[in-house]
C-alpha positions as CSV (number, residue, x, y, z in Angstrom):
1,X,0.0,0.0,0.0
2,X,2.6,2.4,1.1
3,X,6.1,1.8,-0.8
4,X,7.8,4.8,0.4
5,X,7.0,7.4,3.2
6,X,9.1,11.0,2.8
7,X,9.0,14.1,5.2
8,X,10.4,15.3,8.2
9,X,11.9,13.3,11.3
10,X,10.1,15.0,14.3
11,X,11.8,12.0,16.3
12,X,13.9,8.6,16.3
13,X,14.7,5.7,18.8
14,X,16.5,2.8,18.1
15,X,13.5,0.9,17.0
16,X,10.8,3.6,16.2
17,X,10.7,7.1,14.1
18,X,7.8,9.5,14.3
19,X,7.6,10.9,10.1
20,X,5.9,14.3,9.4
21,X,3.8,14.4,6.1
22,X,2.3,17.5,5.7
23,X,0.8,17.9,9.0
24,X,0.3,13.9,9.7
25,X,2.6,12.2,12.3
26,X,3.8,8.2,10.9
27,X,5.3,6.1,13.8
28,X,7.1,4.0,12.2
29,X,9.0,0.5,13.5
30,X,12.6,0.7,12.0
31,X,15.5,-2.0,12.4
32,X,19.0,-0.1,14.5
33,X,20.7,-0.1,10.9
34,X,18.4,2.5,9.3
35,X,18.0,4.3,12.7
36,X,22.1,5.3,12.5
37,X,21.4,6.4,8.6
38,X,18.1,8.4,8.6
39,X,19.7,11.6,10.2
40,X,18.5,13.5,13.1
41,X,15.2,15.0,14.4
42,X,14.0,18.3,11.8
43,X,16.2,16.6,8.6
44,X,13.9,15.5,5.8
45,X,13.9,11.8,5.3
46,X,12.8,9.1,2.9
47,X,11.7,5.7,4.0
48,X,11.2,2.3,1.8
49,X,8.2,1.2,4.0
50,X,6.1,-2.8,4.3
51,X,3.0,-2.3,5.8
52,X,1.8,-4.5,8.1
53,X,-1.6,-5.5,8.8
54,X,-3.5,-7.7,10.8
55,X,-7.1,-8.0,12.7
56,X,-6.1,-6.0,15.7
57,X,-2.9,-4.0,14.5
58,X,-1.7,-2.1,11.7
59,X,2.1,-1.2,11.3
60,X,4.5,0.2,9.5
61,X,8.0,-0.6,8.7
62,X,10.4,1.5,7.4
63,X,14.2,0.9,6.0
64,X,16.8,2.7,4.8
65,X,17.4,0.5,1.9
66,X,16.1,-1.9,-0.7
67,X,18.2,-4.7,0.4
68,X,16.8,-4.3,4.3
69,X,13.6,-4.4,3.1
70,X,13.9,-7.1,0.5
71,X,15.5,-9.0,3.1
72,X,12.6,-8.1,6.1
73,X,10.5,-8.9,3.8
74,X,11.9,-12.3,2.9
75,X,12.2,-13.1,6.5
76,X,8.6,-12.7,7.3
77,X,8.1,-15.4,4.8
78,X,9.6,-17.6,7.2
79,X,7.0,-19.5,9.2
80,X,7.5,-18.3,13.2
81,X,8.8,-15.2,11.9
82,X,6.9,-12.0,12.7
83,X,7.9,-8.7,11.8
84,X,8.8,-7.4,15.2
85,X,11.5,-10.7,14.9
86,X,12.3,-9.6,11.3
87,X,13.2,-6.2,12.6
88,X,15.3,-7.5,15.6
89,X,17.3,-9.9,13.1
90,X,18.1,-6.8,10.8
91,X,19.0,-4.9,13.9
92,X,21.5,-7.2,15.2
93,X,23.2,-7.8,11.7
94,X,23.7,-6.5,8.0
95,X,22.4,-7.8,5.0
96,X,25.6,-9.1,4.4
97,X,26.6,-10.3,7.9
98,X,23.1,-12.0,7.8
99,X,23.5,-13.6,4.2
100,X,26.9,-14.8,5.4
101,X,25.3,-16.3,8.6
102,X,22.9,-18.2,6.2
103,X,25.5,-19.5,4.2
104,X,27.6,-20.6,7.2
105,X,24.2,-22.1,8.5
106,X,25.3,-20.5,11.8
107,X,22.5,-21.9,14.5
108,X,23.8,-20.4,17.0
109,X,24.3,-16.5,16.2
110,X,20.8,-16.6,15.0
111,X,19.3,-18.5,18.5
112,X,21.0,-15.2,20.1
113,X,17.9,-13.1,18.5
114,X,14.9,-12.9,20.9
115,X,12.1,-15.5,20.1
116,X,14.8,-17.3,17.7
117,X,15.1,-20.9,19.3
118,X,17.2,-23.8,17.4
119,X,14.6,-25.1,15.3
120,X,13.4,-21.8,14.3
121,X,16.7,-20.6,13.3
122,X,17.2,-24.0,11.6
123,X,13.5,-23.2,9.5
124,X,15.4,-19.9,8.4
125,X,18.6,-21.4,7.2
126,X,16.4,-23.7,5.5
127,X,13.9,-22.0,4.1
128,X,15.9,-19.0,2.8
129,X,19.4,-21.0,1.8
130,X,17.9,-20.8,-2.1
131,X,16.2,-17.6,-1.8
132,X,19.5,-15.4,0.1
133,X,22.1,-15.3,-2.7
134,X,19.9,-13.7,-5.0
135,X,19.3,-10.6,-2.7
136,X,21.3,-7.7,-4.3
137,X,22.5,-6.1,-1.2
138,X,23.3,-3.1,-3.2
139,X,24.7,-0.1,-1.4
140,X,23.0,-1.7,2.1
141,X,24.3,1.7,4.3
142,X,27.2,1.0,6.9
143,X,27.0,3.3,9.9
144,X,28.4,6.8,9.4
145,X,26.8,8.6,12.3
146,X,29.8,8.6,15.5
147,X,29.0,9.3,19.3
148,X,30.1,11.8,21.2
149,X,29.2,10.9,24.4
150,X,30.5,7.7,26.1
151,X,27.0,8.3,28.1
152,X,24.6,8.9,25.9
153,X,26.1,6.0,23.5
154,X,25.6,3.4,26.5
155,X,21.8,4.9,27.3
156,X,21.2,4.5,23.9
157,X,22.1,1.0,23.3
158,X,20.9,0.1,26.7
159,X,17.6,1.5,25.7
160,X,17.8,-0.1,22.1
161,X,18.7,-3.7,23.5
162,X,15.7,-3.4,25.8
163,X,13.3,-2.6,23.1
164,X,14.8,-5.4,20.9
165,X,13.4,-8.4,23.9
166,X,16.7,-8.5,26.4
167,X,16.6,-7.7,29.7
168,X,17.5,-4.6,30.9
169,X,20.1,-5.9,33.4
170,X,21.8,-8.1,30.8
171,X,22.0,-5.4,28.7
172,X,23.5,-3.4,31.0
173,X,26.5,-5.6,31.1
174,X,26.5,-6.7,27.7
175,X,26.8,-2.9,26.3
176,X,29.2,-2.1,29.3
177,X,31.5,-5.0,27.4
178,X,31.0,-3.5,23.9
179,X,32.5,0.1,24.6
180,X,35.0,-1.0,26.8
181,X,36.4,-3.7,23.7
182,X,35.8,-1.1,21.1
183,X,36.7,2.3,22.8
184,X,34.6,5.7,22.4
185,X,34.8,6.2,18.8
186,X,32.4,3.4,17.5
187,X,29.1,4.0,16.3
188,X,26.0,3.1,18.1
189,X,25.3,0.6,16.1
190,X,28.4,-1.1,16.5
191,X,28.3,-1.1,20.1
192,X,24.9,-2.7,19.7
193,X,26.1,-5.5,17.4
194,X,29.3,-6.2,19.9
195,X,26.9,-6.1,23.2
196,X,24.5,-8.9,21.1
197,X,27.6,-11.2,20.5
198,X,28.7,-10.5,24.4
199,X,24.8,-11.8,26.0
């Protein structure tokens, strides 16, 4: 229904940005990835979106790129795999990290994921063995955006982590690990990808 949304960011979160479109306010679910790509609140931005919609919910998802959404959108294919999963699998990993995780049929980086148990993350290896290589991942964005702040870098992937299914004690020590292996000068989305291989 909706293949793109474009307007201004009135605010972001690790998993969520709030779109203006002349006067109407999207909220929409995005994966950490696109979060460190889309710029800040008052920048103009424009968002490949899947909409979402069930019986009791409507949602929409919104990338930074056509391989994240080709690949959220192959995901949710997979039986057991919703789209708040899809987004936490995107969030953890890139398109290529992921593809390469597929390949390797690496059970147990994907049983890390929230509501990814073995034989779930075996269905996705299975299922999507065929379908992976032929994803163009394109220009898929690497992170550009760096942190000031040793602070506000480890609220924000405390607060990120959270919202992904973890704990917020775990990830507490599992982001506290991250910056002090990679330093202050990573971005926040590598911190978040070092705290998930750390839980």
């Amino acid at each position: 229904m909706y293949e793109y949304i474009s307007g201004k960011i009135i605010t972001k979160e690790p998993t969520t940005a709030i779109v203006d479109v002349q006067g109407i306010g999207y909220k929409i679910f995005i994966p950490l990835s696109t979060y460190e790509n889309i710029g800040q609140p008052g920048d103009s931005v424009k968002l490949l979106t899947h909409f979402k919609v069930r019986e009791d919910d409507q949602s929409l998802y919104g990338f930074a790129s056509d391989p994240e959404r080709d690949l959220f959108r192959l995901l949710i294919d997979v039986s057991g795999i919703g789209a708040r999963t899809g987004i936490s699998i995107l969030s953890g990993a890139s398109v290529n990290e992921f593809k390469q995780r597929i390949i390797n049929e690496d059970v147990k980086a994907l049983t890390l994921i929230p509501g990814i148990g073995k034989k779930t993350a075996q269905r996705i290896i299975v299922e999507l063995a065929e379908k992976l290589p032929k994803l163009n991942t394109g220009d898929a964005m690497a992170p550009t955006a760096l942190i000031s702040t040793k602070t506000q870098v480890v609220d924000e992937a405390i607060r990120a982590l959270v919202s992904l299914g973890y704990n917020k004690i775990t990830a507490e020590k599992s982001v506290t690990k991250a910056v002090a292996n990679l330093g202050n000068a990573a971005t926040l989305e590598q911190y978040i990808k070092t705290a998930l291989n750390m839980i």
